[in-house]
N, CA, C and O of each residue as an XYZ file, in Angstrom:
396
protein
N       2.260      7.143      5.938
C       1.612      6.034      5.310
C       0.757      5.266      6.302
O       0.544      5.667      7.446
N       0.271      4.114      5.781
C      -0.507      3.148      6.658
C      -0.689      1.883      6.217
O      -0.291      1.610      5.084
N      -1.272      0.954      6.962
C      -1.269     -0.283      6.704
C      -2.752     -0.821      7.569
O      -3.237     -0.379      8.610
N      -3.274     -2.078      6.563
C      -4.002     -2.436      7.060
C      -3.727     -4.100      7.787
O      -3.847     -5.004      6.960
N      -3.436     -4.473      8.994
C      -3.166     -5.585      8.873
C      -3.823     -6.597      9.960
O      -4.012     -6.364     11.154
N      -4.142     -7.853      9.192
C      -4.957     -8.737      9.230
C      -4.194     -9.647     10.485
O      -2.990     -9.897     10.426
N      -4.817     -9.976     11.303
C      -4.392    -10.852     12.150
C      -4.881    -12.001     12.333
O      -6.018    -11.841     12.777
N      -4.728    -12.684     12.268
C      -5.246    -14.182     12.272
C      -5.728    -14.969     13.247
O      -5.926    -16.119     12.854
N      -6.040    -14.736     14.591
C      -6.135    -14.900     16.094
C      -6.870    -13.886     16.822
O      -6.188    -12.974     17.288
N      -8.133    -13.859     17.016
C      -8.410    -12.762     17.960
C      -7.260    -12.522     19.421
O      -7.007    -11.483     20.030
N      -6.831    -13.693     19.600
C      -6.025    -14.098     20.953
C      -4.705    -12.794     20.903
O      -4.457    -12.008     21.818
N      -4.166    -12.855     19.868
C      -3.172    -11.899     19.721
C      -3.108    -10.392     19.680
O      -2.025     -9.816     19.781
N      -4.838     -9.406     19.457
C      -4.662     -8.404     19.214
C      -4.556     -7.497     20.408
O      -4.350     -6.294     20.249
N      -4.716     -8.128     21.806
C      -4.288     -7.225     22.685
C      -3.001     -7.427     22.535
O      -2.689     -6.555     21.724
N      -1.866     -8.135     22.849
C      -0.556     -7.718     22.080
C       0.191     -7.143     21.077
O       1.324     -6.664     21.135
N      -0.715     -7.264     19.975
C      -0.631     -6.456     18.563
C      -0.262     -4.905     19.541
O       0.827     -4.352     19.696
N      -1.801     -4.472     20.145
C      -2.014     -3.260     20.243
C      -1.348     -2.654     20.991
O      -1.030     -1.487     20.762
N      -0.885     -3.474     22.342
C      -0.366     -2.457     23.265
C       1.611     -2.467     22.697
O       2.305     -1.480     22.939
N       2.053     -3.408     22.152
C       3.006     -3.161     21.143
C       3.354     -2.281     20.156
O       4.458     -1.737     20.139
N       2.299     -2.048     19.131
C       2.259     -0.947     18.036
C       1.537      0.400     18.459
O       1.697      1.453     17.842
N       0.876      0.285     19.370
C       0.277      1.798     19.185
C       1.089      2.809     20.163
O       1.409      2.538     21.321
N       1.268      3.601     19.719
C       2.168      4.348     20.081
C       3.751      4.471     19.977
O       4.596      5.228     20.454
N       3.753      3.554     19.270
C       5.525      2.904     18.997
C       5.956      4.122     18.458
O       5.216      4.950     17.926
N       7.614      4.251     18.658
C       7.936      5.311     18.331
C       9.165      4.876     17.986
O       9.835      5.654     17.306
N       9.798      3.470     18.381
C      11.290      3.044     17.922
C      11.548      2.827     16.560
O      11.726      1.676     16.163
N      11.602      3.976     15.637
C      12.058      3.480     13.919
C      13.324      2.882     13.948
O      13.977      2.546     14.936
N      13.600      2.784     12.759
C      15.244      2.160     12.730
C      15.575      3.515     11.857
O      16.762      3.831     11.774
N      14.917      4.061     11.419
C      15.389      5.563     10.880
C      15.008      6.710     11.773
O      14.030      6.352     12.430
N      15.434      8.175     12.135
C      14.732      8.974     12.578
C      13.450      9.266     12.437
O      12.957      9.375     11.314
N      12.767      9.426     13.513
C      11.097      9.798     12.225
C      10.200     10.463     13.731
O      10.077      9.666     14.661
N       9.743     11.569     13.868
C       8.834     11.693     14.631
C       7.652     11.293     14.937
O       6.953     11.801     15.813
N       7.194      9.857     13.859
C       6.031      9.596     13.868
C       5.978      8.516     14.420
O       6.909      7.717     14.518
N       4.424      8.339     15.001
C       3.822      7.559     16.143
C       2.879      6.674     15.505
O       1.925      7.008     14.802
N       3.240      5.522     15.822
C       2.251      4.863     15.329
C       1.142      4.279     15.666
O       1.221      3.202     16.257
N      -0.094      4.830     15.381
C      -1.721      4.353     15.750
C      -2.719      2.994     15.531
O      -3.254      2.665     14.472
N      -2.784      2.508     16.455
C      -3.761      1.606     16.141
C      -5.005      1.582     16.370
O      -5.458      2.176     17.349
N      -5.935      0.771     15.366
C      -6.969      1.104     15.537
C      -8.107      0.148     14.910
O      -7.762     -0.421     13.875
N      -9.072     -0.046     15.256
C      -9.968     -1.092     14.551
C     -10.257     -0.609     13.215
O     -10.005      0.595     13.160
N     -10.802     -1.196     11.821
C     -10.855     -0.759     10.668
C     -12.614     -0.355     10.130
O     -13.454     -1.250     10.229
N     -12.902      0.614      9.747
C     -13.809      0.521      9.288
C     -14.827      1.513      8.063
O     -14.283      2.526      7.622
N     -15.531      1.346      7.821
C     -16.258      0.196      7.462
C     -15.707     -1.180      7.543
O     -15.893     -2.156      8.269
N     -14.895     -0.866      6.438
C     -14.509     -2.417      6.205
C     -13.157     -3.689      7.407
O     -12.027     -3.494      7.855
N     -13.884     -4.575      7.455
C     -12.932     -5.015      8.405
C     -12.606     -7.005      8.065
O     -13.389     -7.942      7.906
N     -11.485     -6.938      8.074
C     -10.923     -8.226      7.754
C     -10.453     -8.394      6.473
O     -10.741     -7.420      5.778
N      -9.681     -9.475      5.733
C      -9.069     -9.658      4.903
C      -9.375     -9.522      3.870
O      -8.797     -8.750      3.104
N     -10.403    -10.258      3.548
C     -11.564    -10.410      1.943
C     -12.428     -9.151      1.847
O     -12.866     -8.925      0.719
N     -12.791     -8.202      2.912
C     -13.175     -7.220      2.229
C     -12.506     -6.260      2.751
O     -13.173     -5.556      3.510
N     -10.719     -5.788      2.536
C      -9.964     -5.174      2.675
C     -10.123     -5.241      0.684
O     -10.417     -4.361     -0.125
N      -9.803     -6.565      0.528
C      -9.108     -6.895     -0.795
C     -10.479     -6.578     -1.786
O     -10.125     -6.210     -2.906
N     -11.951     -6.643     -1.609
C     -12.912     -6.510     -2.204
C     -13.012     -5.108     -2.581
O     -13.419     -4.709     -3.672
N     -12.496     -4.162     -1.313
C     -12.425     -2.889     -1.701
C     -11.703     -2.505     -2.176
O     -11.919     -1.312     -1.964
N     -10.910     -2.541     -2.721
C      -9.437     -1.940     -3.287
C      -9.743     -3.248     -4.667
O     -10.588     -2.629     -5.313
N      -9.638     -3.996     -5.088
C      -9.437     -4.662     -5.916
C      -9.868     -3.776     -7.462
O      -9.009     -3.643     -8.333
N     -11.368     -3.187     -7.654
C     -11.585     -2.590     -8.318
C     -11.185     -1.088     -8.070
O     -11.828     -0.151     -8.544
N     -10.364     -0.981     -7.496
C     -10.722      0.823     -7.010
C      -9.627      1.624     -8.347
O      -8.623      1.051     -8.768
N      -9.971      2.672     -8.726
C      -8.862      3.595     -9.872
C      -7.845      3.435     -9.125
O      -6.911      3.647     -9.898
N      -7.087      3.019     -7.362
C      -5.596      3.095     -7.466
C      -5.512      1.790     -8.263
O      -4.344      1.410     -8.169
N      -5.922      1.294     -8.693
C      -5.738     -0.224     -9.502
C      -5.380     -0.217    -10.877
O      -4.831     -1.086    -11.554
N      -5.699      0.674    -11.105
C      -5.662      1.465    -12.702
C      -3.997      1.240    -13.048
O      -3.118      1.230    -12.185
N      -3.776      1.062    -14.529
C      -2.518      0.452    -14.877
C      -1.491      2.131    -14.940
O      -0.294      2.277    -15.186
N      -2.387      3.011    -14.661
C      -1.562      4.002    -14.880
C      -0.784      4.759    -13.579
O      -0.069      5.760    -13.529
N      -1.227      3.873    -12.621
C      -0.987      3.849    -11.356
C       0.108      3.588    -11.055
O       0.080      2.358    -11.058
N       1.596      4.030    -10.649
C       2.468      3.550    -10.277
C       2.548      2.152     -8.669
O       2.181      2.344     -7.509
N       3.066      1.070     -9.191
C       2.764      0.182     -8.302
C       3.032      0.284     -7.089
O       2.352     -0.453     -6.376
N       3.881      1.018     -6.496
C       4.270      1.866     -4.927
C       3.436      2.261     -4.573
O       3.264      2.134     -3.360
N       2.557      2.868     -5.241
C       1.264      3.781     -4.355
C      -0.203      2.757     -4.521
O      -1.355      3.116     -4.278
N       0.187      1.591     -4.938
C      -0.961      0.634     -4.928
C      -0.994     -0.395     -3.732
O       0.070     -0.809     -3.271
N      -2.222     -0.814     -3.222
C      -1.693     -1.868     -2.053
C      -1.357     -2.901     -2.371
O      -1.643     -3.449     -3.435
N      -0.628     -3.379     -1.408
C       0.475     -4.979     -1.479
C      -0.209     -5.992     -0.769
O      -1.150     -5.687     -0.036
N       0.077     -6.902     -0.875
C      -0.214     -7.834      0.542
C       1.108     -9.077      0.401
O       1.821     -9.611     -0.447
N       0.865     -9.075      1.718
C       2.062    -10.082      2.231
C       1.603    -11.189      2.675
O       0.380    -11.212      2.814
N       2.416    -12.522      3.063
C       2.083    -13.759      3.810
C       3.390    -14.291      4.352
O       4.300    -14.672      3.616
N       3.431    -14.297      5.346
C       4.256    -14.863      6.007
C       5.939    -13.866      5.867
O       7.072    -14.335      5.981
N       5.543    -12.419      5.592
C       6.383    -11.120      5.469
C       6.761    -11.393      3.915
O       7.925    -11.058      3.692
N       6.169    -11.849      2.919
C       6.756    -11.955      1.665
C       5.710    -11.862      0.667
O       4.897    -12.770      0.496
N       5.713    -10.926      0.094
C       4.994    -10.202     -1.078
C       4.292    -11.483     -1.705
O       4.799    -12.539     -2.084
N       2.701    -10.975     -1.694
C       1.934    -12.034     -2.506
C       1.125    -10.963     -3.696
O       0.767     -9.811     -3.453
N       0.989    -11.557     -4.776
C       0.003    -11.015     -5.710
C      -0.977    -10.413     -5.405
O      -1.425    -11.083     -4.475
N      -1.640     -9.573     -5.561
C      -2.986     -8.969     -5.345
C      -4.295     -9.336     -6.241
O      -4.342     -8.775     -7.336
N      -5.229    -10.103     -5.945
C      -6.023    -10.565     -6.889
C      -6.352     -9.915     -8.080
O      -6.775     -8.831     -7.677
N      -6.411     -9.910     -9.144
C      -6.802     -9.030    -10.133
C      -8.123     -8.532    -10.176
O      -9.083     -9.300    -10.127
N      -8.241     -7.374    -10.257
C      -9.735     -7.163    -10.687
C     -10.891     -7.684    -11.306
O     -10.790     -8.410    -12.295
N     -11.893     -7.403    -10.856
C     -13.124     -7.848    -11.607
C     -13.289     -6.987    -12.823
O     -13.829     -7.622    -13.729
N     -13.153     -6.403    -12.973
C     -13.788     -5.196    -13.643
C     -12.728     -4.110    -13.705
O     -12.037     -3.752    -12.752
N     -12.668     -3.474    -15.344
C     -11.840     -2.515    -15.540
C     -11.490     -1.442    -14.814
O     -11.967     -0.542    -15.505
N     -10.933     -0.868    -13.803
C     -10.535      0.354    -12.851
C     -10.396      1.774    -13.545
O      -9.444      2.047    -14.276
N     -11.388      2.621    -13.263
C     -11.751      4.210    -13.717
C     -10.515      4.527    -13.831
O      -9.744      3.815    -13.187
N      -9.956      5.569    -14.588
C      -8.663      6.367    -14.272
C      -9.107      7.162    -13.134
O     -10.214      7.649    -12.905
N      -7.444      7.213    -12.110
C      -8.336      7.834    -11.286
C      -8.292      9.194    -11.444
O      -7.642      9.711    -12.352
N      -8.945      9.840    -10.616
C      -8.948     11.542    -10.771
C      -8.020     12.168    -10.192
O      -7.938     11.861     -9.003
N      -7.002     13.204    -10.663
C      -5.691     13.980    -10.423
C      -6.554     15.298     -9.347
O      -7.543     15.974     -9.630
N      -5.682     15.293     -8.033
C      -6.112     16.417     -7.306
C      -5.266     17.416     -7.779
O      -4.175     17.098     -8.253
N      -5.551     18.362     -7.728
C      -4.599     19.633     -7.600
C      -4.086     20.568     -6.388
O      -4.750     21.431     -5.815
N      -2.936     20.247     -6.169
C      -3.384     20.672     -4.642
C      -2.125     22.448     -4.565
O      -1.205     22.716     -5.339
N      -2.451     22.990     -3.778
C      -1.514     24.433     -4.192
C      -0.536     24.146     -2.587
O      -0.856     23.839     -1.438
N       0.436     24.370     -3.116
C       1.690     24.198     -2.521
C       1.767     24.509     -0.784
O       2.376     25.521     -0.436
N       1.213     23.725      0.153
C       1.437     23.937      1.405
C      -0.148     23.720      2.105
O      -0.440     23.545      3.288
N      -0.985     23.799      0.959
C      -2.323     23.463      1.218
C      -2.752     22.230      0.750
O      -2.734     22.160     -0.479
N      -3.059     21.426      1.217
C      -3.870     19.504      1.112
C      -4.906     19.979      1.411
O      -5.903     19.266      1.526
């Protein structure tokens, strides 16, 4: 998975970074490493949320787990509602061992 997350302080992201990137301490087993990295195109809060707001994962047929969240202060906030009705999105087909 991944996350996009907003920091509020330029002052803090050399700590962010040399903290998270490369982290490897889960609290579960997991071989995975975690990367950091600047975002882009899009970068910062309001057009994290501009992009995704209308996007088909938005679509009501969307199970809400695989839709993005946002948090404040580590506690689940609403996600603005859309402008505009969200496409269904399109089903990949993918053959078993091949993405």
């Amino acid at each position: 998975g991944y996350a996009f997350i907003n920091l509020d302080s330029p002052s803090i992201v050399p700590r962010f970074w040399s903290t998270f990137d490369g982290y490897t301490n889960w609290a579960l087993p997991s071989r995975k490493e975690c990367f950091v990295s600047w975002c882009g195109p899009h970068q910062g809060y309001e057009a994290h949320v501009q992009r995704y707001r209308n996007s088909p994962v938005m679509h009501s047929m969307v199970p809400d787990e695989y839709k993005p969240m946002l948090f404040a202060s580590g506690i689940r906030v609403a996600f603005p509602p859309p402008t505009k009705k969200p496409r269904v999105p399109r089903v990949r087909n993918y053959v078993h061992g091949h993405a």
